[in-house]
C-alpha positions in Angstrom: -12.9 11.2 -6.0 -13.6 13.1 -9.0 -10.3 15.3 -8.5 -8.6 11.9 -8.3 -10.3 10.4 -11.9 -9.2 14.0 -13.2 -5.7 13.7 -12.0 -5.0 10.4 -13.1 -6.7 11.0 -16.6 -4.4 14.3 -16.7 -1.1 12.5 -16.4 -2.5 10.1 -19.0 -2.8 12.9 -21.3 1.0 14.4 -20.2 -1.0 17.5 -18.8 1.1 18.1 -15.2 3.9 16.5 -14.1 3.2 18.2 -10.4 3.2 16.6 -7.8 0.6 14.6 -6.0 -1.6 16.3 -3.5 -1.2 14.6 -0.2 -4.9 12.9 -0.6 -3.7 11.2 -3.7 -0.3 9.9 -2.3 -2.3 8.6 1.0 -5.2 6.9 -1.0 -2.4 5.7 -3.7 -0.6 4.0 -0.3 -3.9 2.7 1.1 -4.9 1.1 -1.9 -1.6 -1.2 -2.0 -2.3 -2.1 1.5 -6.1 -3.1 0.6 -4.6 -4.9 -2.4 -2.4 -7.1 0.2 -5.2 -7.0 2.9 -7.7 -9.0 0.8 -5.3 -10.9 -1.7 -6.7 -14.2 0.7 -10.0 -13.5 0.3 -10.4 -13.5 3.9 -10.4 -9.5 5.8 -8.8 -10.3 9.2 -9.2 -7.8 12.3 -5.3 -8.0 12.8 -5.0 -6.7 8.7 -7.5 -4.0 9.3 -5.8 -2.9 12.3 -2.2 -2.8 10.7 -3.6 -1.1 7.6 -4.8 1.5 9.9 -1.7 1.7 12.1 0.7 1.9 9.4 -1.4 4.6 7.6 -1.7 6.3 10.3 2.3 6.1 11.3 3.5 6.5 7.6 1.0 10.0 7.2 1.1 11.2 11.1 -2.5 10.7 11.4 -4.6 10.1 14.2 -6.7 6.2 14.3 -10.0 8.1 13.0 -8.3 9.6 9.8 -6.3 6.6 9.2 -9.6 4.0 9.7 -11.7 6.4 7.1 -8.2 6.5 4.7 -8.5 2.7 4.8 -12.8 2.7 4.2 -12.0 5.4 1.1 -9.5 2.8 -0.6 -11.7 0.2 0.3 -14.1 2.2 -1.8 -12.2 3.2 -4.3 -10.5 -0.8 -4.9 -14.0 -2.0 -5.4 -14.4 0.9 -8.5 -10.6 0.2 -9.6 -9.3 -1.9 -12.9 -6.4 -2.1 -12.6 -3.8 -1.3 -10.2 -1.7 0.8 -12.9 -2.6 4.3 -12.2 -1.8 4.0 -8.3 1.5 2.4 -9.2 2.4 5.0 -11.5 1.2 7.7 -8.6 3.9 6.2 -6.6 6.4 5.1 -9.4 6.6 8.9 -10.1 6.9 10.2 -7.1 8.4 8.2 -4.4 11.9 7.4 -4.0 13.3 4.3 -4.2 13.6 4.1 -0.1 10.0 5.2 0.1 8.9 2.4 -2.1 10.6 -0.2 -0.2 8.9 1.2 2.7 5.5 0.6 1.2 6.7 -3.0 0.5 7.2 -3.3 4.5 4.6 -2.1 5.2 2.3 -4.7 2.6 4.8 -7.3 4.4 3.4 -6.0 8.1 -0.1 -6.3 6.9 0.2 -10.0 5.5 2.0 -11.2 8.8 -0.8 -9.2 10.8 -2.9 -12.1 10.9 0.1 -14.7 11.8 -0.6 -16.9 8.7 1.6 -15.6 5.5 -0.9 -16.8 2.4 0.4 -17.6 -0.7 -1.5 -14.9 -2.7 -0.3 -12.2 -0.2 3.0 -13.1 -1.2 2.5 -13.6 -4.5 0.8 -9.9 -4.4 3.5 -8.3 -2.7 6.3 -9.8 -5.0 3.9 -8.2 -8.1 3.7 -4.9 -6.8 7.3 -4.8 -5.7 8.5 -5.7 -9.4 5.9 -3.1 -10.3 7.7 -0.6 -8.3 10.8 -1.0 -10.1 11.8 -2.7 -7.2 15.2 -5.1 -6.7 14.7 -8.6 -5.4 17.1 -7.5 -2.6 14.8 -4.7 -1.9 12.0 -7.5 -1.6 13.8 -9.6 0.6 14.9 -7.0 3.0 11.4 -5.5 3.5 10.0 -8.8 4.2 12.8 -10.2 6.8 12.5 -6.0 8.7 8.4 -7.1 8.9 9.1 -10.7 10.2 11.9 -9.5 12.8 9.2 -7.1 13.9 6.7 -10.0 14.6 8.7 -11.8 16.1 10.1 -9.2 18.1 6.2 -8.6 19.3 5.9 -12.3 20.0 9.3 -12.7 22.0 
């Protein structure tokens, strides 16, 4: 965690312009999901499960890895201010494509539970415009995440 703080605090300072470890793309990726996973107040199984499955998918890891990912971000959310440094983790290192991916996959986890709240919305279109995202881009991941639920229901 402490490697994180001095990462962070680094590209604050214009120290590195490196890349990311691995740990600090993953947790930067969790902690959108956690953002969307609790925006109703209310954790559901079915959000903790597709945190966990799309974490695991998204960084080829197996359920255990992906489940202790998800309790880290958990962790670190409860310590974070502001949302700012793990958008800018992503903002400076993902692609446009990758960042519409993320958007899909905070789109999977808000239909996990079958009830799309308005503050899980309302988070996702924030952290999409944060992203630098289109509106088209926003649209499109959410109608991909719907077709796949209905898909599972059909």
């Amino acid at each position: 965690m402490q490697r994180f703080f001095q990462n962070f605090i680094d590209r604050l300072a214009g120290a590195t312009d490196t890349a990311p470890d691995d740990e600090e793309v993953r947790i930067a990726t969790a902690l959108l999901l956690v953002e969307i996973g609790q925006a109703d107040h209310q954790w559901q199984e079915s959000e903790i499960e597709a945190i966990v499955e799309r974490l695991a998918r998204r960084f080829d890891l197996d359920r255990e890895t992906a489940a202790t990912l998800l309790e880290e971000a958990r962790q670190r959310d409860t310590e974070q201010i502001s949302l700012h440094p793990t958008l800018q983790v992503i903002n400076a290192h993902f692609t446009p494509r990758q960042k519409q991916q993320i958007v899909t996959d905070c789109w999977r986890v808000a239909l996990a539970d079958g009830v799309l709240d308005h503050h899980e919305e309302h988070q996702i279109r924030r952290i999409a415009d944060l992203l630098h995202l289109p509106h088209s881009a926003f649209i499109q991941a959410k109608l991909q995440a719907e077709a796949e639920r209905d898909g599972e229901a059909g």
